[in-house]
N, C-alpha and C positions, 0 to 999 in steps of 0.2 A: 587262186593258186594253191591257197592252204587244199580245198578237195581233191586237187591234180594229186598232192602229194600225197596224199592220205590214201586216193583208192589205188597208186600208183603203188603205194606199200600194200596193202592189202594185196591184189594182183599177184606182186613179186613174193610175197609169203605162204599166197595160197600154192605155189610152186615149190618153193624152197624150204617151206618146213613140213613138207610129205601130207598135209595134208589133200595135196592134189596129186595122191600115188596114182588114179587115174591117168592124170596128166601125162607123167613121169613114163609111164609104161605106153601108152601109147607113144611121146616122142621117140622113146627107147624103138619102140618098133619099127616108127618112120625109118628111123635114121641111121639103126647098125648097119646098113647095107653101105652106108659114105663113108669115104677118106677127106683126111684135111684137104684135100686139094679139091674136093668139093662141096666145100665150104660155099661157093655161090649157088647151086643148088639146094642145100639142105635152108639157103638163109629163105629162098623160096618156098621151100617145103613147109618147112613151120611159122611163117609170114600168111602163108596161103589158110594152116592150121587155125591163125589168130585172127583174119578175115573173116571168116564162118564163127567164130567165136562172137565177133563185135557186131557180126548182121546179127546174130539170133539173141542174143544179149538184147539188143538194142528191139528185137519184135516182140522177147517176152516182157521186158523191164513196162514197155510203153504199151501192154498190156492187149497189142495188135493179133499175135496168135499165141496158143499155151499148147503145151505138150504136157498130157499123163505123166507125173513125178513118177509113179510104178516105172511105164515104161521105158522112161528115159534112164532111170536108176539102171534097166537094164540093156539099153543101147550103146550106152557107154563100157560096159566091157567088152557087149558084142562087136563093138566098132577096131576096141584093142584086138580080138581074136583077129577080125579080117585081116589088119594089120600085122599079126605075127606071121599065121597064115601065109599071105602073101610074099614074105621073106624066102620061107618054102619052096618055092617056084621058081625063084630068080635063078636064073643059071649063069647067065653074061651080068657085067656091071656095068654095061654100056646101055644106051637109051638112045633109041633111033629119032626120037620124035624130041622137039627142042623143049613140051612141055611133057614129061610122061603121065601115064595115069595114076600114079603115088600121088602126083601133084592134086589132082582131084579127088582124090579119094580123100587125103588129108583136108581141103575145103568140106567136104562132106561132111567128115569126123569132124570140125568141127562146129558146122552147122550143129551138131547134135550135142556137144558139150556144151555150147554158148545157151542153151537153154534151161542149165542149170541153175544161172546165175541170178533167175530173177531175186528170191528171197534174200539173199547176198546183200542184194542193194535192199529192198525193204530192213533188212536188218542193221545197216547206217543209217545216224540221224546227220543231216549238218544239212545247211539251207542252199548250197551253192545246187549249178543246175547239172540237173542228172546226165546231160552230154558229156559234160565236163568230168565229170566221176566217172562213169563208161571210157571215156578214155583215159582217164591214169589207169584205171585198171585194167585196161586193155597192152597198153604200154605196159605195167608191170607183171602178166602175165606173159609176154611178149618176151622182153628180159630177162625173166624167169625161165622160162622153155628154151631160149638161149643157152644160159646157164649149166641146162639141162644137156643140151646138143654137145657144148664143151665138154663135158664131161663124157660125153658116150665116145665125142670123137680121140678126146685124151687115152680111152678105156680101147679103144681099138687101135689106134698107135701101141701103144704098148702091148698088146696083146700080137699085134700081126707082123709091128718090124723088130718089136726086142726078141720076144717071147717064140716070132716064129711060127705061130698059130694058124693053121690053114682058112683061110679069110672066110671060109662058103662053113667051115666046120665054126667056125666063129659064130658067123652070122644065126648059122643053123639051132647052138647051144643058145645061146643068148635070146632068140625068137621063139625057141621052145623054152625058156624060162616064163616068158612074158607070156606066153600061150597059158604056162597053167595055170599060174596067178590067177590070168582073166578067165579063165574058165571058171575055176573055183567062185571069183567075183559073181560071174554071168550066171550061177546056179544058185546063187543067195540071193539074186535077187531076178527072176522068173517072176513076170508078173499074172502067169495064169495057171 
Protein backbone atom coordinates (compact mmCIF):
# COMPACT_ATOMS: atom_id res chain seq x y z
CA UNK A 1 0.00 0.00 0.00
CA UNK A 2 2.83 2.35 1.24
CA UNK A 3 4.13 2.02 -3.04
CA UNK A 4 0.33 2.63 -4.21
CA UNK A 5 0.83 5.87 -2.33
CA UNK A 6 4.11 6.74 -3.13
CA UNK A 7 3.92 6.40 -7.00
CA UNK A 8 0.30 7.73 -6.73
CA UNK A 9 2.12 11.09 -5.42
CA UNK A 10 4.68 10.99 -7.77
CA UNK A 11 2.05 10.52 -10.88
CA UNK A 12 -0.15 13.43 -9.22
CA UNK A 13 3.22 15.90 -8.99
CA UNK A 14 4.66 15.01 -12.07
CA UNK A 15 1.26 16.82 -13.33
CA UNK A 16 0.93 19.35 -10.72
CA UNK A 17 4.07 20.85 -10.20
CA UNK A 18 4.64 21.72 -14.13
CA UNK A 19 7.07 19.51 -14.42
CA UNK A 20 4.77 17.60 -16.81
CA UNK A 21 4.12 21.11 -18.98
CA UNK A 22 4.09 18.54 -21.70
CA UNK A 23 1.13 17.04 -20.14
CA UNK A 24 -0.60 20.16 -19.27
CA UNK A 25 -0.54 21.45 -22.90
CA UNK A 26 -1.48 18.55 -24.52
CA UNK A 27 -4.73 18.22 -22.11
CA UNK A 28 -5.12 21.96 -22.67
CA UNK A 29 -5.32 21.03 -26.28
CA UNK A 30 -7.62 18.06 -25.88
CA UNK A 31 -10.01 19.75 -24.09
CA UNK A 32 -10.56 23.72 -24.76
CA UNK A 33 -13.03 22.77 -27.39
CA UNK A 34 -15.61 21.25 -23.99
CA UNK A 35 -18.05 22.84 -21.72
CA UNK A 36 -18.86 21.77 -18.24
CA UNK A 37 -21.65 20.02 -19.57
CA UNK A 38 -19.37 17.81 -21.26
CA UNK A 39 -17.88 16.81 -18.57
CA UNK A 40 -18.63 12.92 -19.50
CA UNK A 41 -16.80 13.16 -22.52
CA UNK A 42 -13.80 14.99 -21.64
CA UNK A 43 -13.76 12.23 -18.40
CA UNK A 44 -13.33 9.86 -21.71
CA UNK A 45 -11.06 11.80 -23.41
CA UNK A 46 -8.34 12.00 -20.83
CA UNK A 47 -9.26 8.41 -19.19
CA UNK A 48 -8.75 7.25 -22.95
CA UNK A 49 -5.25 9.74 -22.65
CA UNK A 50 -4.15 7.59 -19.51
CA UNK A 51 -4.97 4.12 -20.95
CA UNK A 52 -2.16 4.62 -23.69
CA UNK A 53 -0.21 5.96 -20.84
CA UNK A 54 -0.33 2.54 -18.55
CA UNK A 55 -0.24 0.11 -22.01
CA UNK A 56 3.16 1.72 -22.95
CA UNK A 57 4.31 2.42 -19.42
CA UNK A 58 3.77 -0.93 -18.63
CA UNK A 59 5.70 -2.36 -22.48
CA UNK A 60 8.70 -0.15 -21.70
CA UNK A 61 9.01 -0.54 -17.59
CA UNK A 62 8.83 -4.61 -18.48
CA UNK A 63 11.43 -3.89 -20.92
CA UNK A 64 8.86 -5.73 -23.95
CA UNK A 65 9.48 -2.80 -26.47
CA UNK A 66 11.79 0.76 -26.20
CA UNK A 67 11.30 3.68 -28.32
CA UNK A 68 14.50 6.16 -29.26
CA UNK A 69 14.57 8.76 -26.14
CA UNK A 70 15.65 11.28 -29.27
CA UNK A 71 12.65 10.55 -30.84
CA UNK A 72 10.18 10.35 -28.37
CA UNK A 73 11.64 13.63 -26.61
CA UNK A 74 10.35 14.66 -30.08
CA UNK A 75 6.95 13.09 -30.45
CA UNK A 76 5.74 14.28 -27.71
CA UNK A 77 5.46 17.91 -28.75
CA UNK A 78 4.80 16.75 -32.20
CA UNK A 79 1.68 15.03 -30.75
CA UNK A 80 0.70 18.56 -28.83
CA UNK A 81 1.01 20.39 -32.31
CA UNK A 82 -1.54 17.74 -33.92
CA UNK A 83 -3.49 18.35 -31.00
CA UNK A 84 -3.57 22.21 -31.19
CA UNK A 85 -3.90 21.88 -34.75
CA UNK A 86 -6.83 20.02 -34.92
CA UNK A 87 -8.73 22.68 -32.67
CA UNK A 88 -8.24 24.67 -35.91
CA UNK A 89 -10.71 22.70 -37.98
CA UNK A 90 -13.39 22.26 -35.68
CA UNK A 91 -16.24 24.39 -36.91
CA UNK A 92 -19.52 22.61 -35.15
CA UNK A 93 -19.07 21.38 -31.31
CA UNK A 94 -21.19 18.62 -32.04
CA UNK A 95 -19.94 15.04 -32.85
CA UNK A 96 -21.88 12.79 -35.01
CA UNK A 97 -20.23 9.56 -33.90
CA UNK A 98 -20.83 8.45 -30.14
CA UNK A 99 -16.90 7.80 -29.95
CA UNK A 100 -15.21 10.84 -32.16
CA UNK A 101 -11.72 10.66 -33.39
CA UNK A 102 -10.24 13.21 -30.56
CA UNK A 103 -11.05 9.99 -28.64
CA UNK A 104 -8.39 8.15 -30.54
CA UNK A 105 -6.02 10.34 -31.22
CA UNK A 106 -5.83 11.11 -27.38
CA UNK A 107 -5.24 6.99 -27.03
CA UNK A 108 -2.51 7.50 -29.59
CA UNK A 109 -0.97 10.48 -27.70
CA UNK A 110 -0.79 8.68 -25.12
CA UNK A 111 0.64 5.48 -26.32
CA UNK A 112 3.54 7.90 -27.09
CA UNK A 113 3.91 9.66 -23.70
CA UNK A 114 3.59 6.43 -21.66
CA UNK A 115 6.89 5.64 -23.10
CA UNK A 116 8.63 8.09 -21.30
CA UNK A 117 8.19 6.74 -17.99
CA UNK A 118 10.41 3.89 -18.11
CA UNK A 119 13.62 5.57 -16.26
CA UNK A 120 10.80 7.25 -13.84
CA UNK A 121 10.58 3.87 -12.30
CA UNK A 122 14.18 2.76 -12.44
CA UNK A 123 14.90 5.83 -10.73
CA UNK A 124 12.60 4.56 -7.43
CA UNK A 125 13.86 2.18 -5.11
CA UNK A 126 11.33 0.35 -2.79
CA UNK A 127 10.62 -3.58 -3.03
CA UNK A 128 6.95 -3.63 -3.59
CA UNK A 129 5.83 -5.13 -7.15
CA UNK A 130 6.17 -2.83 -9.99
CA UNK A 131 2.34 -3.42 -11.10
CA UNK A 132 1.36 -2.00 -8.13
CA UNK A 133 3.65 1.32 -8.59
CA UNK A 134 2.37 1.55 -12.32
CA UNK A 135 -0.74 1.95 -11.04
CA UNK A 136 -0.58 4.62 -8.35
CA UNK A 137 1.20 6.27 -10.72
CA UNK A 138 -1.15 5.87 -13.15
CA UNK A 139 -4.06 6.87 -10.91
CA UNK A 140 -1.99 9.94 -9.86
CA UNK A 141 -1.35 10.93 -13.19
CA UNK A 142 -4.99 10.34 -13.98
CA UNK A 143 -5.99 12.86 -10.90
CA UNK A 144 -3.57 15.12 -12.01
CA UNK A 145 -4.80 15.58 -15.64
CA UNK A 146 -8.07 15.79 -14.05
CA UNK A 147 -7.10 18.59 -12.17
CA UNK A 148 -5.85 19.87 -15.24
CA UNK A 149 -9.26 19.61 -17.23
CA UNK A 150 -10.90 21.55 -14.16
CA UNK A 151 -9.04 24.10 -14.56
CA UNK A 152 -9.26 24.63 -18.50
CA UNK A 153 -12.95 23.86 -18.06
CA UNK A 154 -13.19 26.71 -14.88
CA UNK A 155 -10.81 29.02 -17.57
CA UNK A 156 -13.58 28.60 -20.26
CA UNK A 157 -16.69 29.23 -18.06
CA UNK A 158 -15.20 32.29 -17.38
CA UNK A 159 -13.95 33.29 -20.26
CA UNK A 160 -17.35 32.39 -22.60
CA UNK A 161 -20.31 33.02 -20.06
CA UNK A 162 -18.78 35.94 -17.89
CA UNK A 163 -16.37 37.61 -20.14
CA UNK A 164 -18.45 36.85 -23.34
CA UNK A 165 -15.61 35.62 -25.38
CA UNK A 166 -16.60 34.07 -28.69
CA UNK A 167 -16.24 30.33 -27.91
CA UNK A 168 -14.44 29.33 -31.61
CA UNK A 169 -12.14 32.85 -30.87
CA UNK A 170 -11.53 31.09 -27.60
CA UNK A 171 -10.76 28.02 -28.54
CA UNK A 172 -8.67 29.46 -31.62
CA UNK A 173 -6.31 32.03 -29.09
CA UNK A 174 -5.78 29.27 -26.60
CA UNK A 175 -4.80 26.38 -29.32
CA UNK A 176 -2.49 28.78 -30.98
CA UNK A 177 -0.83 29.50 -27.64
CA UNK A 178 -0.39 25.67 -27.15
CA UNK A 179 0.69 25.55 -30.79
CA UNK A 180 3.70 27.76 -30.37
CA UNK A 181 5.09 26.52 -27.14
CA UNK A 182 4.96 23.09 -28.95
CA UNK A 183 6.57 24.20 -31.70
CA UNK A 184 9.38 25.88 -30.07
CA UNK A 185 9.56 22.44 -27.84
CA UNK A 186 9.27 20.27 -31.14
CA UNK A 187 12.44 22.39 -32.69
CA UNK A 188 14.82 21.68 -29.54
CA UNK A 189 14.32 18.71 -29.73
CA UNK A 190 14.47 17.36 -33.73
CA UNK A 191 16.17 14.27 -33.58
CA UNK A 192 17.84 14.39 -37.06
Amino acid sequence: MHDLIKYFNAGWHHITDFRGLDHILLVTALCVRYLFTDWKKVVILITAFTIGHAITMTISVFDIFQVSARWLQFLIPFSIIVAAISNLFVKKFVYRHKYPPVYFLALLFGLIHGFTFTSFFIGFSGTGKIILKIIGFVIGIEAGQLLVVLAILLLTFVCINIFKVNRREYILFLSGGVLAVALQMALQRVPF
